[in-house]
N, C-alpha and C positions, 0 to 999 in steps of 0.2 A: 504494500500500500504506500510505502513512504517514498519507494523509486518510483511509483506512479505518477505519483505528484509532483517530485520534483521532475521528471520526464515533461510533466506538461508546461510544470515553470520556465523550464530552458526554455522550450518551443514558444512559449506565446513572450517570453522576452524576445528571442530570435524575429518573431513574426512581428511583433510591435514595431521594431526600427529599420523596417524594410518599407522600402520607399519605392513605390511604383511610376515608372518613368509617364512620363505627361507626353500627351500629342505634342507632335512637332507642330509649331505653327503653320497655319495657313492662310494663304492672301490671296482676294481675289480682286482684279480691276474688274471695275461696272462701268455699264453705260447706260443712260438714261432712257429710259421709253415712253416715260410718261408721268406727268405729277402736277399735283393742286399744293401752290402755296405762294406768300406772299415775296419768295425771293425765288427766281427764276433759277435751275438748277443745270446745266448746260453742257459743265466740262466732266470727263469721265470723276470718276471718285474708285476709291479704293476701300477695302474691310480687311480688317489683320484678326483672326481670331486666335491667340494666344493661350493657351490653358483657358482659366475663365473672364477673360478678359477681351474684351472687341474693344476696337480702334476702328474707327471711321473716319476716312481722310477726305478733305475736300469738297463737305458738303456743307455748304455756309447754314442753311438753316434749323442745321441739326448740330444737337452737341458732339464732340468725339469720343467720349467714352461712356461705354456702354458692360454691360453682364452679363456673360450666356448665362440663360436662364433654363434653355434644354438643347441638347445635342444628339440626334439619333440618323439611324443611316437614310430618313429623309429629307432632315430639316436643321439648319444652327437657327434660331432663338433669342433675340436680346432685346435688351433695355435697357433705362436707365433711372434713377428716383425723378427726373425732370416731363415724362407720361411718355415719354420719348424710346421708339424700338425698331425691330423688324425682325426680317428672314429673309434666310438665302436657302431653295432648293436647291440641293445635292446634286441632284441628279441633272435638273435641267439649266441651273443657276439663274434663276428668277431672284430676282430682289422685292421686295417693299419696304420700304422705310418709313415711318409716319411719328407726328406728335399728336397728342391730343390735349386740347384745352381742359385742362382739372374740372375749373366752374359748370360751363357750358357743356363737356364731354362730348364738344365737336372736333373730329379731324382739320386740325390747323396745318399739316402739312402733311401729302401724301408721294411716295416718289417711290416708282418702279420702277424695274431694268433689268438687265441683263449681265450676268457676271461670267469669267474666266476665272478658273483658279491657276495661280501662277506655283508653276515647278521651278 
């Protein structure tokens, strides 16, 4: 009974400070297809999703950092505490990006597109 346990002590200290490697990042350049807002969106932009962490480059009327908030082999997922988010299909790289006004819980800014993930 007493190497049992210490058997299991070893193992789950061993298992405790095992540290599982994280996605490698990935980036994808977008282009704009289409969007409702008051600042015109035009030049391509860019999405870096890092462990849980998205970066949004080059879209003036959205903040740049955002939270995966789900990741699965359809969809990345984010936001931000400002009502502010989107997704990118995997498979086909469709984008949406949108804010939404807190009060009102109207769509202040909507912006889809089309993304490449870059190797």
């Amino acid at each position: 009974m007493k190497s049992r346990l210490s058997v299991a002590t070893i193992i789950s200290l061993f298992c405790s400070g095992w540290a599982f490697a994280e996605d490698a990042p990935v980036t994808y350049q977008c282009e704009v297809s289409a969007q409702q807002s008051d600042s015109s969106q035009s030049a391509p932009f860019s999405i870096e999703i890092r462990g849980a962490a998205v970066k949004l480059s080059n879209v003036s009327a959205l903040d740049g950092n955002f939270s995966l908030i789900r990741k699965n082999d359809a969809f990345y997922v984010f936001k931000n505490k400002k009502n502010q988010g989107g997704n990118i299909n995997r498979s086909t790289g469709a984008v949406e990006l949108y804010a939404v006004n807190a009060a009102s819980h109207e769509m202040t800014v909507s912006i889809n597109g089309a993304c490449v993930e870059q190797k």
